[in-house]
Structure formats: structure tokens, C-alpha cells
C-alpha positions in Angstrom: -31.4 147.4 118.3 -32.3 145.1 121.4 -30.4 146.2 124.5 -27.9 143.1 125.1 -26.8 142.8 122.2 -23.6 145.3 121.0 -23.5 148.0 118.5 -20.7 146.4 116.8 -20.7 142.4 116.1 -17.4 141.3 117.1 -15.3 139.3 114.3 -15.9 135.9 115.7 -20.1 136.1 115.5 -22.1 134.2 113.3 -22.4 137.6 110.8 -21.8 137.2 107.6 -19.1 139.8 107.6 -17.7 137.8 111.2 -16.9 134.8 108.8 -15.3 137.1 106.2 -13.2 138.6 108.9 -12.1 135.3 110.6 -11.5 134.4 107.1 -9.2 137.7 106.4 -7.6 137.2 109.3 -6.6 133.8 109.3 -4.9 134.2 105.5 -3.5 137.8 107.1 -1.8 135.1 109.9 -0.4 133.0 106.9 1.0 135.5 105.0 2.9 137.1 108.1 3.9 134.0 109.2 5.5 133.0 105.3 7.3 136.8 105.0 8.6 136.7 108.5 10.2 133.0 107.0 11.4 134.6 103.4 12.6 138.0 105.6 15.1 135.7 107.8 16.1 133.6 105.0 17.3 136.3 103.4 18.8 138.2 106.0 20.5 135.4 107.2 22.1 135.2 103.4 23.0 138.5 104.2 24.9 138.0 106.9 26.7 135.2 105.5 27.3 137.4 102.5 28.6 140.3 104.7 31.2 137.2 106.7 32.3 136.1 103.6 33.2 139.2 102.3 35.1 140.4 105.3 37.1 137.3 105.2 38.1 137.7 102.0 39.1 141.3 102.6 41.6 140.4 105.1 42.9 137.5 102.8 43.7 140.2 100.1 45.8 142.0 102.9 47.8 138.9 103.5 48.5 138.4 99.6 52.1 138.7 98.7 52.3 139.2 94.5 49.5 139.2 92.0 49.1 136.0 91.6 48.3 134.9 95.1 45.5 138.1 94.5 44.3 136.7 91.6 43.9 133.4 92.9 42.3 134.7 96.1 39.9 136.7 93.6 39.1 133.6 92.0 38.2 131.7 94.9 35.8 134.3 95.8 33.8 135.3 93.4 33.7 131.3 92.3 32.0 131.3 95.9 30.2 134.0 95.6 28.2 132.6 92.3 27.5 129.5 94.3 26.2 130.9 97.4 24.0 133.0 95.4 22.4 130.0 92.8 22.1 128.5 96.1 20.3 131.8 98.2 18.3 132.0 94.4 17.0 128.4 94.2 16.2 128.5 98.5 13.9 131.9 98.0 12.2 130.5 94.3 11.7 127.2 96.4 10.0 129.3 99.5 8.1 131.9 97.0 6.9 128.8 95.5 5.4 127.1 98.6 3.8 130.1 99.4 2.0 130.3 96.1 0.9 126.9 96.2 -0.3 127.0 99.4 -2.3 130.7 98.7 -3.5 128.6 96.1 -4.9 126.1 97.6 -8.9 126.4 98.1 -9.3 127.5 101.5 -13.0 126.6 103.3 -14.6 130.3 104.9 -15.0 129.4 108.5 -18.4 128.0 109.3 -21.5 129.6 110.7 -24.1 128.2 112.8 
């Protein structure tokens, strides 16, 4: 092996496996990048859940017969279905961009 040149090629040489590597670590930056956006999607549906819940906790304590309870019931779980066809369609929506955009043909980088 001649004398200036390393042992070990870095990532970003002209090597065949240096283009595989840039390659791997580009898609590896993608994929981070679109779970870190799903992971705070969701736990901000979380939070909102965990709000919502709390709220209605301390409406049930105000309730005066069962009728106001059931009504306050009502309310909730008719929001509750919505807030979650709506955290459902957001997250298929975002799983989808990131399929279609794994999808898409990506060009290896090129070497001189």
C-alpha cells in the first residue's frame, strides 16, 4: 500500500464502496429526518389527547344529574372519534409521502 495514501478510504473517496456509503448515508439522513416528523406528529396528538381528556375529567366533576353526564359523555367521545379519523388520515397521509418518496429512483452519487 503506497505511503500517503490511508489504510482505510474515507466514505467520501472515489471507492466504489465510498459511493455506496454516501449513498447509505444520505437515505439513512431521509429516513431520520421523516421519523423524527411522524414521531412529533404523533406525540403532539398525544398531548392534545392527554388536554382533552383532562378537561373532560374536570367537566364530569362539575356535572349535576345524569343527564348533564351523559351529555358531557357524548360530547366527548363524539370528539374523540374525530380527533382520531383526523390524527389517522394526518399519519396514512405522512406514511404515504414517505413511501413515495423511498420510492422514488434515487441516482448513487457520482465518481470521478
Amino acid at each position: 500500500m503506497p505511503a500517503d495514501k490511508p489504510k482505510y478510504a474515507s466514505a467520501d473517496s472515489a471507492t466504489p464502496f465510498g459511493t455506496i456509503f454516501t449513498f447509505n448515508r444520505n437515505a439513512l439522513e431521509a429516513w431520520a429526518h421523516k421519523m423524527s416528523k411522524l414521531s412529533r406528529e404523533m406525540a403532539q396528538f398525544m398531548q392534545s389527547r392527554l388536554k382533552e381528556e383532562a378537561a373532560m375529567w374536570e367537566r364530569l366533576a362539575t356535572c349535576q344529574d345524569a343527564s348533564e353526564l351523559l351529555q358531557c359523555q357524548s360530547e366527548f367521545l363524539a370528539k374523540t372519534g374525530t380527533d382520531y379519523a383526523e390524527a389517522a388520515q394526518k399519519l396514512s397521509r405522512l406514511m404515504v409521502d414517505f413511501a413515495n418518496a423511498s420510492l422514488k429512483p434515487h441516482r448513487a452519487p457520482e465518481t470521478d
